[in-house]
DSSP file (Angstrom, degrees, kcal/mol; ACC not computed):
  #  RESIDUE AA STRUCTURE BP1 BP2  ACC     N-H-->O    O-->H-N    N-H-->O    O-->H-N    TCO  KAPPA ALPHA  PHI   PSI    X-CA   Y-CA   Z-CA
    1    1 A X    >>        0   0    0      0, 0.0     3,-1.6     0, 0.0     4,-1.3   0.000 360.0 360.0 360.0 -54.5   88.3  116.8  109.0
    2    2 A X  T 34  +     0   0    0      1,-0.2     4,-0.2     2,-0.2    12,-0.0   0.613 360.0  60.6 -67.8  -1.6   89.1  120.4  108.2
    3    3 A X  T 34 S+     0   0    0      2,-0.1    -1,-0.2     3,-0.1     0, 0.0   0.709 112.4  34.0 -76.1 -35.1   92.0  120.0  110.5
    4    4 A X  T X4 S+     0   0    0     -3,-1.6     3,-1.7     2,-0.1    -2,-0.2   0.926 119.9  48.0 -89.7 -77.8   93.6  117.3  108.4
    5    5 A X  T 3< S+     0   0    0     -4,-1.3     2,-6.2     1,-0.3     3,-0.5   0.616 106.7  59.9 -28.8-102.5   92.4  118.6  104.4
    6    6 A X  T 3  S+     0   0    0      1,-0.3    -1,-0.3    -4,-0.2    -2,-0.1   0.245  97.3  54.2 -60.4  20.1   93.6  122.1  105.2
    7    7 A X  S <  S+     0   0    0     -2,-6.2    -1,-0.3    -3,-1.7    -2,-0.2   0.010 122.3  35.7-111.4  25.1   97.6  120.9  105.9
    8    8 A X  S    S+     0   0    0     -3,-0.5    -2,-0.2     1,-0.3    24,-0.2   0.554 122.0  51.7-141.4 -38.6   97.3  119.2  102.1
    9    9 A X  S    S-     0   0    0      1,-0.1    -1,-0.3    -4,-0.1     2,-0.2  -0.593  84.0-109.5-129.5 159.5   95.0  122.1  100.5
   10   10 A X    >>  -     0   0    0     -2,-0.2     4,-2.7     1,-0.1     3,-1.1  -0.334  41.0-103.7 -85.3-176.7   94.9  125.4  100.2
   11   11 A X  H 3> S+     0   0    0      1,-0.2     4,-0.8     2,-0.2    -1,-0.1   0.802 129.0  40.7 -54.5 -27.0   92.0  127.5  102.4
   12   12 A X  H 3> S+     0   0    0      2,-0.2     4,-1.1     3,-0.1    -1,-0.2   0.794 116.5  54.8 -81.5 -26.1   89.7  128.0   99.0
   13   13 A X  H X> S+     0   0    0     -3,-1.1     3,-1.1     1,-0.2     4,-0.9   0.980 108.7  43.9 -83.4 -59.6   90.8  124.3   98.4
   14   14 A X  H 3X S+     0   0    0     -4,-2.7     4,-1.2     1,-0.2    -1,-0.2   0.623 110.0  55.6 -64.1 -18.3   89.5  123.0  101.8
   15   15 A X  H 3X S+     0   0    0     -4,-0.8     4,-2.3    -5,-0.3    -1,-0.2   0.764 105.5  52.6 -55.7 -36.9   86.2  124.9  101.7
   16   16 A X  H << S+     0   0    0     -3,-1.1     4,-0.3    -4,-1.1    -2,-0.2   0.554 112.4  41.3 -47.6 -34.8   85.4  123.5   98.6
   17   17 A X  H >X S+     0   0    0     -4,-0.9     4,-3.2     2,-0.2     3,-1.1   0.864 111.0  57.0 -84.8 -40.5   85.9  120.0   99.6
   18   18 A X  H >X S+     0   0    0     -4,-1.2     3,-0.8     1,-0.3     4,-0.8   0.981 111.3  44.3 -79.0 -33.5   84.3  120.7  102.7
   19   19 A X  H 3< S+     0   0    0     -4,-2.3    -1,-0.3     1,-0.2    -2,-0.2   0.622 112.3  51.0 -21.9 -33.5   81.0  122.0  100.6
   20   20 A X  H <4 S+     0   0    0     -3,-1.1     3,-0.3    -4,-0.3     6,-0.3   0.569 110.9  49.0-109.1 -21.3   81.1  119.0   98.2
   21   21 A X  H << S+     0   0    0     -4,-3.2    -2,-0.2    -3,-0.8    -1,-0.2   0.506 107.9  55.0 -92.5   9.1   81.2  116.6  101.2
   22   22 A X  S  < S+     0   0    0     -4,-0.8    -1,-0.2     1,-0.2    -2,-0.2   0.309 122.2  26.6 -93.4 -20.5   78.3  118.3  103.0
   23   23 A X  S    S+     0   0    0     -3,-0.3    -1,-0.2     3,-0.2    -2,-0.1  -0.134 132.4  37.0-138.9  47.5   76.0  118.0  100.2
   24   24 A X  S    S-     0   0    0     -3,-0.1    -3,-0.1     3,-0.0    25,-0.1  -0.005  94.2-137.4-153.4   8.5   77.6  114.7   98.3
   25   25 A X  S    S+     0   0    0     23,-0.1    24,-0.5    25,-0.0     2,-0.3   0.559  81.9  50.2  34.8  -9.2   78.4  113.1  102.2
   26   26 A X        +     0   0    0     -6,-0.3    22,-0.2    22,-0.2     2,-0.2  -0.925  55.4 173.5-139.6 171.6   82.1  112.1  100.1
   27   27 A X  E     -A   47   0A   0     20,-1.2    20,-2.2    -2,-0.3     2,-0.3  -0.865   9.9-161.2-176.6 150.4   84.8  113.3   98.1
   28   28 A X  E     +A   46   0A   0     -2,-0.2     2,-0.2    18,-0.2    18,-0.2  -0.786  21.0 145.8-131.2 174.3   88.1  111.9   96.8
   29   29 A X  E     -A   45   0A   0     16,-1.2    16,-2.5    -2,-0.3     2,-0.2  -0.916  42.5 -91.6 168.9-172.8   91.2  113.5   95.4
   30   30 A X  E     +A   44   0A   0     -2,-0.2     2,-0.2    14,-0.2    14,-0.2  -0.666  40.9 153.1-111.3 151.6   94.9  113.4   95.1
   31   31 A X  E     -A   43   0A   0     12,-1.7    12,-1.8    -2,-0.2     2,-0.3  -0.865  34.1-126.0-153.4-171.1   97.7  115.3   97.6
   32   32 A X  E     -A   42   0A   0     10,-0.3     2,-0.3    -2,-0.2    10,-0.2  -0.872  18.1-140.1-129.5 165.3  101.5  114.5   98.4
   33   33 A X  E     -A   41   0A   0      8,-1.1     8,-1.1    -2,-0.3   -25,-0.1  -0.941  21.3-117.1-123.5 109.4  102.7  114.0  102.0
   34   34 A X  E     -A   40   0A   0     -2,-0.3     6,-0.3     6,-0.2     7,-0.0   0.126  21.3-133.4 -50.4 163.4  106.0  115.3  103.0
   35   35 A X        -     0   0    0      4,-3.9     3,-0.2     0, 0.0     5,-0.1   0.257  29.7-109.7 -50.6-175.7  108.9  113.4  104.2
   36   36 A X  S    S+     0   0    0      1,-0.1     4,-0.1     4,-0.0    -2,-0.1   0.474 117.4  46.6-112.7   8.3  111.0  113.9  107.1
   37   37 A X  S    S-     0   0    0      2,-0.2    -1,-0.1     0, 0.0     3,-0.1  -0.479 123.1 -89.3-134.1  55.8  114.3  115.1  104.3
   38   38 A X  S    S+     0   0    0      1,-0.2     2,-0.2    -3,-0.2    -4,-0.0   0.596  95.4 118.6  87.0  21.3  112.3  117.5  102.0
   39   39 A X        -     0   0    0     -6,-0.0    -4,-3.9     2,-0.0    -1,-0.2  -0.799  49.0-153.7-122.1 163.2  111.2  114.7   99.5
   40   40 A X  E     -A   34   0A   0     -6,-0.3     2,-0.3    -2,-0.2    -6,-0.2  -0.902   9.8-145.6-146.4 141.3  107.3  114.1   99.1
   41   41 A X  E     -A   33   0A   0     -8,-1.1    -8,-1.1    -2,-0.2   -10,-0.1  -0.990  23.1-121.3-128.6 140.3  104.8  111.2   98.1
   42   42 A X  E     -A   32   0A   0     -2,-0.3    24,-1.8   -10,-0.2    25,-0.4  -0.417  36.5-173.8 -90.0 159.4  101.5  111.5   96.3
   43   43 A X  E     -AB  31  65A   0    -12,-1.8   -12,-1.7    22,-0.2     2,-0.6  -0.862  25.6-127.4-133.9 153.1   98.5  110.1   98.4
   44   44 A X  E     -AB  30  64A   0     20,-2.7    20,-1.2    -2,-0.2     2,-0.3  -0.885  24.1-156.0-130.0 135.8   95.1  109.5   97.7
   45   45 A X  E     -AB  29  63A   0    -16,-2.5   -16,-1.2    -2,-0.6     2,-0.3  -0.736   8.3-173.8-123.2 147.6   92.4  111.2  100.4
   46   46 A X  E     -AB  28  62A   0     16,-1.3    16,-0.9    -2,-0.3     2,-0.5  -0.849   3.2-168.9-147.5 121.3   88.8  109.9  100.9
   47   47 A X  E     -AB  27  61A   0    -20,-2.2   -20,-1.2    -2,-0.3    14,-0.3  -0.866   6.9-178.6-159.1 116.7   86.5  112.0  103.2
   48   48 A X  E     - B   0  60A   0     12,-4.1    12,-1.6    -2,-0.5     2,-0.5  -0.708  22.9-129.4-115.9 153.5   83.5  110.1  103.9
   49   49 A X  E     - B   0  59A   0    -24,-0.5    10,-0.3    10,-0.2     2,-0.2  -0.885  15.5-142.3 -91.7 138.1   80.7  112.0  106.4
   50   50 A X  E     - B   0  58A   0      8,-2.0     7,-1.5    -2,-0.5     8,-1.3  -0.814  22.5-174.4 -74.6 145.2   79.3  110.1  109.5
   51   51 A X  E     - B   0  56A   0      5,-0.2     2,-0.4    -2,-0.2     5,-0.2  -0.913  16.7-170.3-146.9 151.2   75.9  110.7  110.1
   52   52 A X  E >  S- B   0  55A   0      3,-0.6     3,-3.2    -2,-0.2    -2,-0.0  -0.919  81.5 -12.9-154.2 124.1   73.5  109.7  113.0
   53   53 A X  T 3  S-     0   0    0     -2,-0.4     3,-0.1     1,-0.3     0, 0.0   0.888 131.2 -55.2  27.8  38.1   69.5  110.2  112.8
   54   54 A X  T 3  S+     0   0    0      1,-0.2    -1,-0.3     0, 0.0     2,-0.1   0.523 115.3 124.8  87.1  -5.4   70.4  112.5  109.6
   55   55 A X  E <   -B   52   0A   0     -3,-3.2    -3,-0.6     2,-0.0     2,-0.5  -0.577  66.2-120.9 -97.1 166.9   72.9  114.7  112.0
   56   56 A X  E     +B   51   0A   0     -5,-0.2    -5,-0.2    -2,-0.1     3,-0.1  -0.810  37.6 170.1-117.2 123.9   76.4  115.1  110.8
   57   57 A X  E     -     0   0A   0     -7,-1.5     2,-0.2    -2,-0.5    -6,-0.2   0.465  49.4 -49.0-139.2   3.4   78.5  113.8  113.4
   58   58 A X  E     -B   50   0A   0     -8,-1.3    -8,-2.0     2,-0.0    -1,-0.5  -0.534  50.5 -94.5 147.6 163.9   82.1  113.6  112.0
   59   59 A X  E     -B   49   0A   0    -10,-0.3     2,-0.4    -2,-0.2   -10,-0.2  -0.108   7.8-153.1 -72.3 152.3   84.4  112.5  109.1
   60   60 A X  E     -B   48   0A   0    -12,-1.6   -12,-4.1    -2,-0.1     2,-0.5  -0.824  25.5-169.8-149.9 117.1   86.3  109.6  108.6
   61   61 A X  E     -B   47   0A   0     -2,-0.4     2,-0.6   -14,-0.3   -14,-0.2  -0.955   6.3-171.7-113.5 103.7   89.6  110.6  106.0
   62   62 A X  E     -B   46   0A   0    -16,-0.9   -16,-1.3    -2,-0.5     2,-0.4  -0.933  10.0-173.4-108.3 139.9   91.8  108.3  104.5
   63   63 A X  E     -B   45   0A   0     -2,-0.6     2,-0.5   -18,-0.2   -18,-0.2  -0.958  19.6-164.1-129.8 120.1   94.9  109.5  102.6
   64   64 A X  E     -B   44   0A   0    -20,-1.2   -20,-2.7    -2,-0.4     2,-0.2  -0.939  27.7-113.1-114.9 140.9   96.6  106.0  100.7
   65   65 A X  E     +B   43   0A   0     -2,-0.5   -22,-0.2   -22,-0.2     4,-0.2  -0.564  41.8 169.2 -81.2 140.2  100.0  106.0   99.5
   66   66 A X     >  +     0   0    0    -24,-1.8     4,-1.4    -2,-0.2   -23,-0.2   0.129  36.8 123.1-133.9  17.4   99.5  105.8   95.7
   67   67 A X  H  > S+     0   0    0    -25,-0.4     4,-2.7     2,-0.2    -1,-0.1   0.828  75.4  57.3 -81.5 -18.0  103.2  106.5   94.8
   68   68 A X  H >> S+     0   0    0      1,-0.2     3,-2.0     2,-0.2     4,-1.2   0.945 111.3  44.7 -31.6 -91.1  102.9  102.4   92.6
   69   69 A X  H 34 S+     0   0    0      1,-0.3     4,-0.4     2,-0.2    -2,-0.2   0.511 105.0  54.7 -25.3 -35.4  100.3  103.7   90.9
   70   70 A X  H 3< S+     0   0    0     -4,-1.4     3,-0.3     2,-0.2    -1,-0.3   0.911 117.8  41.8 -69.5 -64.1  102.0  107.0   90.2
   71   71 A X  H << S+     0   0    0     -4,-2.7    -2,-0.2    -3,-2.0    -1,-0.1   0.588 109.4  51.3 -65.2 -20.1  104.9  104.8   88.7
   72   72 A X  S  < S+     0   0    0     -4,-1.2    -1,-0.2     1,-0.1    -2,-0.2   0.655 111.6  54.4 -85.8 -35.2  103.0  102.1   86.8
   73   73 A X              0   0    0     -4,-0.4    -2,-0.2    -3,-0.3    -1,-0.1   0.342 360.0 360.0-100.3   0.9  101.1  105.2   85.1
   74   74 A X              0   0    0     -3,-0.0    -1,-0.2     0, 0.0    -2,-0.1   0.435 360.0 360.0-103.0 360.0  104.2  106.8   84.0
């Protein structure tokens, strides 16, 4: 999980999240995703906890392209 968040956040950003999904098991918020020619699209990322007899056992992150939404709102 902290592999994925920290290429969209900054270090303070991705500690935070990973804090608030450790004691809230989720957390949503907004990022962009580059391009491959220096343009960008805003996404929206979902980081849900797996957990197993109470144990933390990994993440599941989804990032949705939201750039409709974006436009519709505008």
């Amino acid at each position: 999980m902290l592999e994925i968040v920290s290429t969209r956040f900054t270090q303070e950003e991705t500690q935070k999240i990973k804090q608030f999904v450790e004691l809230n098991k989720r957390w949503n918020g907004e990022s962009s995703v580059p391009r491959r020619y220096s343009s960008s699209f805003p996404v929206d990322v979902r980081v849900n906890i797996i957990t197993k007899d109470s144990v933390n056992t990994g993440y599941v992150v989804v990032m949705s392209d939201i750039s409709q939404l974006k436009k519709l709102s505008q």
